[in-house]
C-alpha positions as CSV (number, residue, x, y, z in Angstrom):
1,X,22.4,-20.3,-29.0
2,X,25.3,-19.3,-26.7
3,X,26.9,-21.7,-24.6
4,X,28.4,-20.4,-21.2
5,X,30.8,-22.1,-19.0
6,X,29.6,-24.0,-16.0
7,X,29.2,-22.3,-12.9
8,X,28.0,-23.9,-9.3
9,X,24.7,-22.6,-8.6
10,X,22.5,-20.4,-10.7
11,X,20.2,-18.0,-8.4
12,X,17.1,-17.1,-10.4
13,X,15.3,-13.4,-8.7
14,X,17.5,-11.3,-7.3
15,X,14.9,-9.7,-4.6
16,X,15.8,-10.2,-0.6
17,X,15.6,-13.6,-1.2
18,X,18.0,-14.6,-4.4
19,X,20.4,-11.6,-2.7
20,X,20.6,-13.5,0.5
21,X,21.1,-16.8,-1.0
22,X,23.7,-15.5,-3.8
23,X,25.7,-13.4,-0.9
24,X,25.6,-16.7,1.5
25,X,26.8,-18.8,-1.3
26,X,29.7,-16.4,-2.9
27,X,30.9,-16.3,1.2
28,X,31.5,-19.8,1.2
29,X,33.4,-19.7,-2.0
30,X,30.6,-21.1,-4.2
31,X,30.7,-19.5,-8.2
32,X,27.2,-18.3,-8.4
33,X,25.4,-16.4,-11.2
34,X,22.2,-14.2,-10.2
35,X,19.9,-12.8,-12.8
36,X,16.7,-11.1,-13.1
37,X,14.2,-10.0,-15.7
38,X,13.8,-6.8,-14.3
39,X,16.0,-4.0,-15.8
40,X,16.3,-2.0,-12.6
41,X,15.3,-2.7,-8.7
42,X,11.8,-1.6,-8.1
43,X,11.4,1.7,-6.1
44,X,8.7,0.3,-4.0
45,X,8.7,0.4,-0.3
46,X,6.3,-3.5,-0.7
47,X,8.1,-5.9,2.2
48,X,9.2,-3.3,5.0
49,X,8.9,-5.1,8.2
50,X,12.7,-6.5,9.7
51,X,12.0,-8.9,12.2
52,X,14.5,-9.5,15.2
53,X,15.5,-12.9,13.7
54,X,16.2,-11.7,10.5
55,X,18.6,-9.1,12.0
56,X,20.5,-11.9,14.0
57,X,21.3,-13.2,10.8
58,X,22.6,-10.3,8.9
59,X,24.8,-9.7,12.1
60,X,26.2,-13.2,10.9
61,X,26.5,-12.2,7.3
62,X,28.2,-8.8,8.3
63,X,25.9,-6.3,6.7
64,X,24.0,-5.6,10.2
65,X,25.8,-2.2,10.5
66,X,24.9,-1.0,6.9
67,X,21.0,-1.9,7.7
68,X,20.6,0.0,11.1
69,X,22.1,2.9,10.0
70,X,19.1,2.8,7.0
71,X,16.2,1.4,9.0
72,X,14.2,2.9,11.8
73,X,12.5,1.4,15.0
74,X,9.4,-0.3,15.4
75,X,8.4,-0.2,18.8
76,X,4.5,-1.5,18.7
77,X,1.3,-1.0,17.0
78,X,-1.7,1.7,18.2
79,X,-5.0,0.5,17.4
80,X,-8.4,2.1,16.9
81,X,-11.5,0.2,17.0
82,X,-14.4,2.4,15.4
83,X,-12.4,5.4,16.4
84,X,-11.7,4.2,19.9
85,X,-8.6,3.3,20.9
86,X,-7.7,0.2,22.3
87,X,-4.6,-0.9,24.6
88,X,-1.1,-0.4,22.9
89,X,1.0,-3.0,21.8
90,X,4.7,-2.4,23.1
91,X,7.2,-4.7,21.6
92,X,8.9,-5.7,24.4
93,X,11.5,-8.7,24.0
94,X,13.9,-10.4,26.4
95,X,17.4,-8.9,27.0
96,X,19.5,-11.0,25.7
97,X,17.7,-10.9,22.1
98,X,20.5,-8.7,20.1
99,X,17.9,-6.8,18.0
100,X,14.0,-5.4,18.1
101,X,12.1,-4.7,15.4
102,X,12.7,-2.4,12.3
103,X,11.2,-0.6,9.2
104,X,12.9,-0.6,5.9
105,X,11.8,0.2,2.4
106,X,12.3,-3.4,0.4
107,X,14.4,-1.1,-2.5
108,X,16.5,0.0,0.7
109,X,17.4,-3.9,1.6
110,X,17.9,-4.8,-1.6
111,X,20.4,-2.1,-1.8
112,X,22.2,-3.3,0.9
113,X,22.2,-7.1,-0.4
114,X,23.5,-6.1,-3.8
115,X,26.2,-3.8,-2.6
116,X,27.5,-6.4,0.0
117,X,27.2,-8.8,-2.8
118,X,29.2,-6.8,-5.1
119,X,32.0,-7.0,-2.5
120,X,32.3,-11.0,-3.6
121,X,32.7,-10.2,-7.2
122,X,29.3,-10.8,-8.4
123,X,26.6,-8.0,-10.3
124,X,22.8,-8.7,-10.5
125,X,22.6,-9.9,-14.6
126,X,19.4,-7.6,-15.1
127,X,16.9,-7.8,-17.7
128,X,18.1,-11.5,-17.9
129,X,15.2,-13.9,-17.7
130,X,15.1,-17.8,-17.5
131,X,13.2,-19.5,-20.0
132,X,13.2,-23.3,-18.9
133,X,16.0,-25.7,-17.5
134,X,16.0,-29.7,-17.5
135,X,18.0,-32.0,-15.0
136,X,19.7,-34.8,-14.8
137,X,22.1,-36.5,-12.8
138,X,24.6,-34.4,-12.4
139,X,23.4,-31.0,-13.1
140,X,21.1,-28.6,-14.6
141,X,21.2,-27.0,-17.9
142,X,18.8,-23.4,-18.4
143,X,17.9,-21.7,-21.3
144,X,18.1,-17.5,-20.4
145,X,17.4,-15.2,-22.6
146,X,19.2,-11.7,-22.2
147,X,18.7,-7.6,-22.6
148,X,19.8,-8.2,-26.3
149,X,17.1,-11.0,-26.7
150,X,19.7,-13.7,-27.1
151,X,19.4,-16.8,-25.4
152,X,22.2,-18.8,-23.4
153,X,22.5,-22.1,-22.3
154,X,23.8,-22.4,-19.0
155,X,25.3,-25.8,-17.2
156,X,25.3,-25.7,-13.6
157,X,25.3,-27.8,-10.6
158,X,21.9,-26.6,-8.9
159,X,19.5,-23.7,-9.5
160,X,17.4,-22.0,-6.8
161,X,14.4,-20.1,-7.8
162,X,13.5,-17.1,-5.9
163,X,11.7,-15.6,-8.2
164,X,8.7,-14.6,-6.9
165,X,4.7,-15.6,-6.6
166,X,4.5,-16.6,-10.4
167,X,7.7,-18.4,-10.4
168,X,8.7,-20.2,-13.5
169,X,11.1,-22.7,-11.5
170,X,8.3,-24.3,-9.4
171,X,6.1,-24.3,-12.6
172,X,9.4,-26.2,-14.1
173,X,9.2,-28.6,-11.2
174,X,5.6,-28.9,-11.9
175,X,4.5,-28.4,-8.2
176,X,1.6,-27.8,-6.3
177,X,0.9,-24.6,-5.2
178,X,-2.7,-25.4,-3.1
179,X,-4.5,-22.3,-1.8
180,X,-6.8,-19.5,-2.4
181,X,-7.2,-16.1,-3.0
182,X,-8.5,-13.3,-0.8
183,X,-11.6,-11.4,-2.3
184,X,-10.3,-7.7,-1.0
185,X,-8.1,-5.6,-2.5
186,X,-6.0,-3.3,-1.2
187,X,-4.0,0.2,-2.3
188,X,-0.3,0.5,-1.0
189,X,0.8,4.3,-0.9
190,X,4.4,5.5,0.8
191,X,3.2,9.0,1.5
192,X,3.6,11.6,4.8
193,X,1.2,12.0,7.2
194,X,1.6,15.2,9.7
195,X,-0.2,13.6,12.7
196,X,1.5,13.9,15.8
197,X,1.5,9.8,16.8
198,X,3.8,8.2,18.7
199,X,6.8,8.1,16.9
200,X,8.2,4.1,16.1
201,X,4.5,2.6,16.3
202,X,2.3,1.4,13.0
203,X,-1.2,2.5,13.3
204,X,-4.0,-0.1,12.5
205,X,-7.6,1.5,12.6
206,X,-10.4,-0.8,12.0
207,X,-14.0,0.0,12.0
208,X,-16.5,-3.2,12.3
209,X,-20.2,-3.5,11.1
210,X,-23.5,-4.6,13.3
211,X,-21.8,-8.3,13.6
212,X,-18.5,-7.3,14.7
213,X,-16.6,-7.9,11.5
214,X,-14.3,-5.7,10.0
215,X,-15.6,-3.9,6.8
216,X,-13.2,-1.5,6.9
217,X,-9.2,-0.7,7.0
218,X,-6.3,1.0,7.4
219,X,-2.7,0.0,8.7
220,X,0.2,2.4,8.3
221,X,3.3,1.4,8.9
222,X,6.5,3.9,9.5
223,X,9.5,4.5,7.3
224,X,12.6,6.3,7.4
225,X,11.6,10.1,6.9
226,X,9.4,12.9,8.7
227,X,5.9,11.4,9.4
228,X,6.4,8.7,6.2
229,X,4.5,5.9,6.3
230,X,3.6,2.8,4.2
231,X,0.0,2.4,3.9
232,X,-2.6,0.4,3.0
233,X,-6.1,0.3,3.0
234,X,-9.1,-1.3,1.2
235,X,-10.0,-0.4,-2.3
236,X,-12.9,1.4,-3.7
237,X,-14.2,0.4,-6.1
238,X,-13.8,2.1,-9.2
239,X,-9.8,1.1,-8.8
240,X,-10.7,-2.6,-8.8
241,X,-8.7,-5.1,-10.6
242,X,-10.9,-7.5,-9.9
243,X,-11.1,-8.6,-14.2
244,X,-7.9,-8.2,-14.2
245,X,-7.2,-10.9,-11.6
246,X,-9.8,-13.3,-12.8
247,X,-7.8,-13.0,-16.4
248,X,-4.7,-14.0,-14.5
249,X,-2.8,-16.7,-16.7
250,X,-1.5,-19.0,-13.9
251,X,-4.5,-18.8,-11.8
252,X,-1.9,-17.2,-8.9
253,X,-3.4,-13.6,-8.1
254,X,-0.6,-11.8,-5.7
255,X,1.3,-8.7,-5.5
256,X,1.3,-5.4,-7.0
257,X,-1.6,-4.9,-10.0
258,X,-1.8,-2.8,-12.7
259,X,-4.4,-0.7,-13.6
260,X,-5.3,2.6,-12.5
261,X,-3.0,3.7,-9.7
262,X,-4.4,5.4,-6.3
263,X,-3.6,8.9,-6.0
264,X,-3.2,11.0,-3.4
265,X,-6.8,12.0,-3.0
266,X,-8.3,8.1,-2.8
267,X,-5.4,7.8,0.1
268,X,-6.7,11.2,2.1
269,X,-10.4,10.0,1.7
270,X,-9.6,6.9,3.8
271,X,-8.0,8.7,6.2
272,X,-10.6,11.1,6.1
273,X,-12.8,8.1,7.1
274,X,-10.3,6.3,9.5
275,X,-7.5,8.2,10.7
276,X,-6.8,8.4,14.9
277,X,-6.6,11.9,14.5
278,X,-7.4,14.3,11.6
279,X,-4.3,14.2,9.3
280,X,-3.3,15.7,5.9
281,X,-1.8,13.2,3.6
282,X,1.6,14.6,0.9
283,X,4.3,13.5,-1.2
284,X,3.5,10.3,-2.3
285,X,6.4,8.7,-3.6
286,X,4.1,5.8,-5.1
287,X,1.0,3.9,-5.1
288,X,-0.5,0.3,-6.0
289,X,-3.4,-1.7,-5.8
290,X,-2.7,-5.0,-4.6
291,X,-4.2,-8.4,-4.1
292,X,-3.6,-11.5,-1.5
293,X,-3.7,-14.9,-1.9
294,X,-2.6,-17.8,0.5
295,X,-0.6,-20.8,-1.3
296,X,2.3,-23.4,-0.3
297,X,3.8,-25.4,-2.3
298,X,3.8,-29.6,-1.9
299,X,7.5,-29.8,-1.7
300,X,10.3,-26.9,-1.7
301,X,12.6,-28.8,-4.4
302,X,13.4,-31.6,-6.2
303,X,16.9,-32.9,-7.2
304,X,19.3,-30.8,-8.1
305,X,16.5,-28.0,-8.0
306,X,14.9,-25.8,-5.2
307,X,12.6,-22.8,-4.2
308,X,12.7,-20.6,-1.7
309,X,10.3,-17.1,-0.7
310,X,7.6,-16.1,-2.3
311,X,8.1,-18.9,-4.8
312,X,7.3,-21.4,-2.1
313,X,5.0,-19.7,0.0
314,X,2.4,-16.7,-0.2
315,X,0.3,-15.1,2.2
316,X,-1.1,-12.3,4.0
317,X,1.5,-9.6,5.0
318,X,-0.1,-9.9,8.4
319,X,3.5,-9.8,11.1
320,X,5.3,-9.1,8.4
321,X,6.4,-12.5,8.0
322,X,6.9,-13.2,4.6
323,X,10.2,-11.5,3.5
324,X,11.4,-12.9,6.4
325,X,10.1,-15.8,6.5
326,X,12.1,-16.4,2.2
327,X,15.6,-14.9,4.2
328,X,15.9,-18.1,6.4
329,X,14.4,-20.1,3.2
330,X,17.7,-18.9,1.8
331,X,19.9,-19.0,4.7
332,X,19.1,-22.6,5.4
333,X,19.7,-23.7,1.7
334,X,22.7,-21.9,1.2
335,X,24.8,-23.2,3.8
336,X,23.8,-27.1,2.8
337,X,24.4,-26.4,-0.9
338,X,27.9,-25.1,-0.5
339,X,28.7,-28.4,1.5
340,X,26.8,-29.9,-1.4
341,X,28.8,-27.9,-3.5
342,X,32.7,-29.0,-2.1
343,X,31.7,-32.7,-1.7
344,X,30.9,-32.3,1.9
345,X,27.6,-32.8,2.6
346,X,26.0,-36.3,3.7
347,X,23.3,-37.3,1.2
348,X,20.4,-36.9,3.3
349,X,21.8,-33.0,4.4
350,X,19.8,-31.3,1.0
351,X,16.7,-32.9,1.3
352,X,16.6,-31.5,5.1
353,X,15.9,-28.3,3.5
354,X,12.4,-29.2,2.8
355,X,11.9,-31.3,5.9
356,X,13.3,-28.1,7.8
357,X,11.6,-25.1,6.0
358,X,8.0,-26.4,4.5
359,X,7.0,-26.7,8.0
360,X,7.5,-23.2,8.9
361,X,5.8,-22.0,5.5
362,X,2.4,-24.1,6.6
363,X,2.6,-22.4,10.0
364,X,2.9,-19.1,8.5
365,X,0.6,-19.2,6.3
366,X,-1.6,-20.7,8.3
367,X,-1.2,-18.0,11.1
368,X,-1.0,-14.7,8.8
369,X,-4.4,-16.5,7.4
370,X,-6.3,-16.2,10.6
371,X,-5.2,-13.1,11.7
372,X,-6.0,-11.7,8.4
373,X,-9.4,-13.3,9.0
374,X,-9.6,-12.0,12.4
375,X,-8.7,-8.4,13.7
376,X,-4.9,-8.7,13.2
377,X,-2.1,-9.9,15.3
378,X,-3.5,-9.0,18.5
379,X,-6.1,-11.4,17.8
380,X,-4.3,-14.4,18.7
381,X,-5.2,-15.8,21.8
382,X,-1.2,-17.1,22.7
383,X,0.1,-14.7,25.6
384,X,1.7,-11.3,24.9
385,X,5.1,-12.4,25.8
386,X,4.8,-15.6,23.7
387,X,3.2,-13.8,21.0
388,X,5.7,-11.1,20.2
389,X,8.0,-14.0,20.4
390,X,6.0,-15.7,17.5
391,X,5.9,-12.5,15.6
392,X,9.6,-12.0,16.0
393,X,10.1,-15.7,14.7
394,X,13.0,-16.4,17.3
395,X,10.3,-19.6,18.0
396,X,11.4,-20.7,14.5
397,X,13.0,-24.4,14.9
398,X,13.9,-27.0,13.7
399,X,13.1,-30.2,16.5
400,X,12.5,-33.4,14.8
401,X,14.8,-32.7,11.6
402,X,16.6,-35.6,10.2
403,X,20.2,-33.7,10.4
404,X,19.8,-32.8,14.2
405,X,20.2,-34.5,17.1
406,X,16.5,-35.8,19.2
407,X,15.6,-32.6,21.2
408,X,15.5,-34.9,24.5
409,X,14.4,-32.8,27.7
410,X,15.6,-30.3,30.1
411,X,15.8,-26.7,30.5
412,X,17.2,-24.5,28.2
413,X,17.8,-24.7,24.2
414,X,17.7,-28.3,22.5
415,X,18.9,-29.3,19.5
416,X,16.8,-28.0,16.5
417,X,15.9,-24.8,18.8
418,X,17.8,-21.2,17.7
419,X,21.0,-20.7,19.9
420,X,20.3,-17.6,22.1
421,X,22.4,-14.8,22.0
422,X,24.2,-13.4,25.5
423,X,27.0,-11.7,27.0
424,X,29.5,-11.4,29.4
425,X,32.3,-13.4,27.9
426,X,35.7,-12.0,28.5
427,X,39.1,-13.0,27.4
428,X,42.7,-11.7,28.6
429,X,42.3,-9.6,25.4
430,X,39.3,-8.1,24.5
431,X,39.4,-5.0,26.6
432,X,35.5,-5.2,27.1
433,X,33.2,-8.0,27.3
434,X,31.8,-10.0,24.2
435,X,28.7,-11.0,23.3
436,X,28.2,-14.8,21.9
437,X,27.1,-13.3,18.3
438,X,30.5,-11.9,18.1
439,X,32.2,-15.5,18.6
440,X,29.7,-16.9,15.5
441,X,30.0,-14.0,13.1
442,X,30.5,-14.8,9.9
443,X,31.7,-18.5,10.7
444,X,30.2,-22.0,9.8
445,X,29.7,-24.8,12.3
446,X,31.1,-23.8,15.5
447,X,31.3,-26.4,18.6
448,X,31.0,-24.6,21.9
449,X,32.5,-26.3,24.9
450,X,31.3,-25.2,28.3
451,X,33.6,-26.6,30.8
452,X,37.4,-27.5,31.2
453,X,39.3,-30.4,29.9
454,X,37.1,-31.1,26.6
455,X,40.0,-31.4,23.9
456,X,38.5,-34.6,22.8
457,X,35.5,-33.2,21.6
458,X,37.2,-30.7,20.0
459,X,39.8,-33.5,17.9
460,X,36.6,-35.3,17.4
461,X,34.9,-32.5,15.3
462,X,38.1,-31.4,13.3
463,X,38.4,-35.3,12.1
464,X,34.7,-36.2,11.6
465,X,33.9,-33.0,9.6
466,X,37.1,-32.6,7.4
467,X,38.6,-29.5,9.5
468,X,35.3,-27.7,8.8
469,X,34.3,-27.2,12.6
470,X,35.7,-24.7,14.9
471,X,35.7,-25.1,18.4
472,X,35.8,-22.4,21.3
473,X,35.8,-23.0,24.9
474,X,33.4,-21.2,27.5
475,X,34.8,-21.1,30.9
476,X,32.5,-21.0,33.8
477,X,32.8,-18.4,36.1
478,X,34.3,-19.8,38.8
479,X,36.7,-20.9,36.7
480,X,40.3,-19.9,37.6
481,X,42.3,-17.6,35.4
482,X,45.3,-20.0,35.2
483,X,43.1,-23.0,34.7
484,X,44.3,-25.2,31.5
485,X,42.1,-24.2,29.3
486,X,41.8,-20.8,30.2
487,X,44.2,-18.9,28.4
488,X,44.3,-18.9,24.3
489,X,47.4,-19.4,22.4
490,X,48.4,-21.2,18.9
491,X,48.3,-24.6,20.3
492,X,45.0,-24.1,22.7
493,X,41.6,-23.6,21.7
494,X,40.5,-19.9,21.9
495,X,38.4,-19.5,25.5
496,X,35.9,-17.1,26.8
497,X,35.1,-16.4,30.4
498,X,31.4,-16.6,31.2
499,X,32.0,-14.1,33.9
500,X,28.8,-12.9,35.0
501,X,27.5,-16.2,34.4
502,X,24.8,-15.0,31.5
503,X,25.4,-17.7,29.1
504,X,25.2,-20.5,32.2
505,X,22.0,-19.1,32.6
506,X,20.6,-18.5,29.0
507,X,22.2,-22.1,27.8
508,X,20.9,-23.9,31.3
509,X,24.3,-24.7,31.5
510,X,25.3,-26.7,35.0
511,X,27.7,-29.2,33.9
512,X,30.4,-29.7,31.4
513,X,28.2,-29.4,27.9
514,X,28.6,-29.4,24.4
515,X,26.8,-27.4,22.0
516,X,27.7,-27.6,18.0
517,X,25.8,-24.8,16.5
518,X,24.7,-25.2,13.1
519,X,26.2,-21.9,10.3
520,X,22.2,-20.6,10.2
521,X,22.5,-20.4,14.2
522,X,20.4,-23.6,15.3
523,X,21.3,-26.0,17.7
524,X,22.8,-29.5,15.8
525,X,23.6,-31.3,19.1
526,X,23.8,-30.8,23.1
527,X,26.2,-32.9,24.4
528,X,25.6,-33.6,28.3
529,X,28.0,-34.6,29.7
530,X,30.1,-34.4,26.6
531,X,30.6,-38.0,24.2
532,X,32.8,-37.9,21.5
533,X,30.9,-40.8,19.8
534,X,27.6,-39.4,20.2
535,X,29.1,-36.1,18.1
536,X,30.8,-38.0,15.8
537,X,27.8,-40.1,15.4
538,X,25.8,-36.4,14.5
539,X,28.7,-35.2,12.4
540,X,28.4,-38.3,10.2
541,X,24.7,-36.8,9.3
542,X,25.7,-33.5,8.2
543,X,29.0,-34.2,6.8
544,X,30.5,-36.9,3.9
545,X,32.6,-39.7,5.4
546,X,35.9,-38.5,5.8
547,X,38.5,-40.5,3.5
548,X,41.4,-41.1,6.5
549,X,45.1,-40.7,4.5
């Protein structure tokens, strides 16, 4: 057996997930290896749904651009209720959230991931699987098995397992994985439709039996490409895999299934059946039965090893939450482990990674369950606003984690919540006004200071983290231009005119305040008025004691 040199972190799936986490942790510096046993990325439009939240992030990680130039707009959902339709749902969100919704094919995202990777140095290993891995104190040694059909032993540091519904790292870790199985299948088909529909909106047409429940199907859901849609719809049944799932060897039946695969003619017979509007279905690019279960797991790591995506968490595609939903499993881990990684991190910062993210998969799952029950996302009772919202997940926090601050009361963002976007913020320099995303991009904890005369606060961060906060002063708008802090140079702390007073607003800002936001965009602390022991008192959660020369 080979014997490869150590390396920090070994990522094991290299689907959104294992992409995200591998890019986050080569940004930071981390060494990182990334392999998967597939040969090739699949050419299967499966996860297409880009939720606003997501977006916000990839802003952060720089690859926004490349993704909006390949995605298109999802601006709501028609529904059809036994060929009647019923109100449209317009997905409407507040101005100051960056970014709506989107479409993308999952091969398409991937693309992105692993050329933005490449940019860092690192390939996808392909073909490459992992056959077990033991831990100890100090690190983690894994057996892999490459294209030849050699194996290698690998010494790392930590390995994260995104690798899937049937992953062999949480069947390592021996954990739970409680839940169930729906009994429908469904086929999956990226074909054209020439309706004339709206153009942006996903189609869902139901039709319910004599008790009002639904015994019948179809959601469509639109792609890049003249009338292209991702559908699905139930399965008839002389496609079923039905023995094929019960002959499942892990008792985990989810995903794509073999067997016969739908063509064209079983996709234009359901439309025949449900369609809006009589349509003629072409060029399908592929097809797939596929089954849904509902399982979480009883812990999302354990030492030196952790899980994130589908590995962690499976359920309905309902919202299209879960690809999501495994991108900020990966984007919380990543930035913890590379302060792991450099000796940084407090003791207690890893373990927030579960306390932080198993939450969100029970309310997930829990949520895509009953509107896959029910009659979809419009089912929910919560209000439209709130609701799309939800859907969105910019309601995603964190309140109550050990590594940030009590939430305490008051208007606007606490700690734990997401820090809102705005605008408005001007400098002698920029020629045009800034948004707040553009301050954060692509940077790690950054302290904003809303007021004048907060260089304390400031000295206070740099020597309780190790240098590893940045801190950026936002003016009020009645703030003088030739007030102390106003203008930026080597030995002053870059500052940013709220002008039109929008982050004031968003940020229920009326006093000098404090706000260290975390790298995955959540609030650590608010600081009203402004303490330098209360943030070195946070800072000594996240961060190792500092060893003073």
């Amino acid at each position: 057996m080979a014997h490869s040199n150590t390396t920090d972190v070994l990522v094991v799936g290299a689907g959104p997930i294992g992409l995200t986490a591998a890019n986050e942790l080569r940004r930071r510096g981390v060494s990182c290896r990334i392999v998967d046993r597939l040969p090739a990325r699949l050419p299967y439009a499966k996860a297409v749904g880009i939720q606003p939240r997501t977006l916000e992030i990839w802003d952060r990680m720089g690859i926004v651009r490349a993704v909006l130039d390949a995605a298109v707009p999802l601006r709501g959902q028609l529904t059809y209720v036994n060929g009647a339709e019923r109100p449209r749902v317009d997905l409407v969100l507040p101005p100051e959230v960056p970014y709506r919704f989107a479409a993308l094919p999952q091969y398409e995202t991937e693309r992105i991931l692993d050329e933005h990777l490449a940019r860092w140095g690192t390939a996808v290993e392909r073909g490459t699987e992992l056959v077990s891995f033991s831990q100890d104190a100090d690190g983690v040694t894994s057996r892999l098995r490459t294209p030849a059909g050699a194996e290698e032993e690998l010494r790392t540091r930590y390995l994260v397992g995104c690798d899937g519904a049937h992953s062999i790292v949480r069947k390592g870790l021996g954990l739970a994985f409680e839940g169930g199985a729906f009994p429908e299948e469904y086929m999956l088909a990226d074909v054209e439709a020439d309706w004339d529909l709206p153009y942006g909106y996903s189609v869902r047409a139901m039709h319910l039996d004599a008790a009002g429940a639904v015994d019948d199907v179809l959601v469509c859901i639109p792609l890049p490409g003249r009338g292209r849609y991702r559908m699905s719809m139930m399965v008839p049944p002389e496609l079923s895999t039905a023995e094929q799932a019960a002959a499942a060897s892990d008792g985990v039946v989810h995903g794509l299934q073999g067997g016969r695969v739908p063509q064209l003619a079983d996709i234009q017979t359901v439309l025949d059946r449900l369609a809006p509007t009589p349509t003629t279905a072409s060029n399908i690019r592929w097809s797939s039965v596929f089954r849904i279960s509902h399982r979480i797991v009883d812990r999302y790591g354990h030492g030196r090893v952790f899980i994130a995506g589908d590995a962690a968490h499976i359920h309905p595609p309902t919202g299209a939450q879960g690809m999501n939903t495994g991108i900020q499993d990966a984007w919380n881990l990543a930035w913890k482990l590379a302060l792991a990684v450099d000796g940084a991190a407090h003791p207690g910062l890893l373990p927030s990674y579960d306390a932080e993210r198993r939450p969100v998969g029970e309310e997930v799952v829990g949520r895509t369950v009953r509107h896959a029950s029910a009659q979809g996302v419009q089912s929910d009772p919560e209000d439209a606003g709130t609701l799309i919202l939800r859907e969105a997940q910019l309601l995603v926090g964190y309140r109550g984690s050990p590594v940030t601050d009590p939430p305490g009361e008051g208007p606007g963002p606490r700690p734990g919540d997401r820090a809102p976007d705005c605008g408005g913020l001007t400098s002698p320099i920029a020629a045009v006004p800034l948004r707040l995303a553009d301050l954060l991009r692509e940077r790690e904890h950054v302290l904003l200071l809303y007021g004048t005369g907060l260089d304390a606060l400031a000295r206070t961060a740099r020597e309780a983290s190790g240098g590893r906060v940045e801190s950026c002063v936002v003016l009020p708008a009645d703030t003088p231009p030739d007030a102390p802090d106003a203008p930026a140079g080597p030995d002053l702390l870059p500052a940013y005119h709220d002008t039109g007073g929008e982050f004031a607003r968003v940020y229920a800002a009326e006093q000098p305040t404090a706000f260290l936001v975390r790298p995955d965009g959540y609030l650590g602390a608010r600081l009203s008025p402004p303490d330098p022991e209360r943030l070195a008192a946070h800072l000594a959660a996240v961060f190792a004691p500092q060893v003073r020369p």
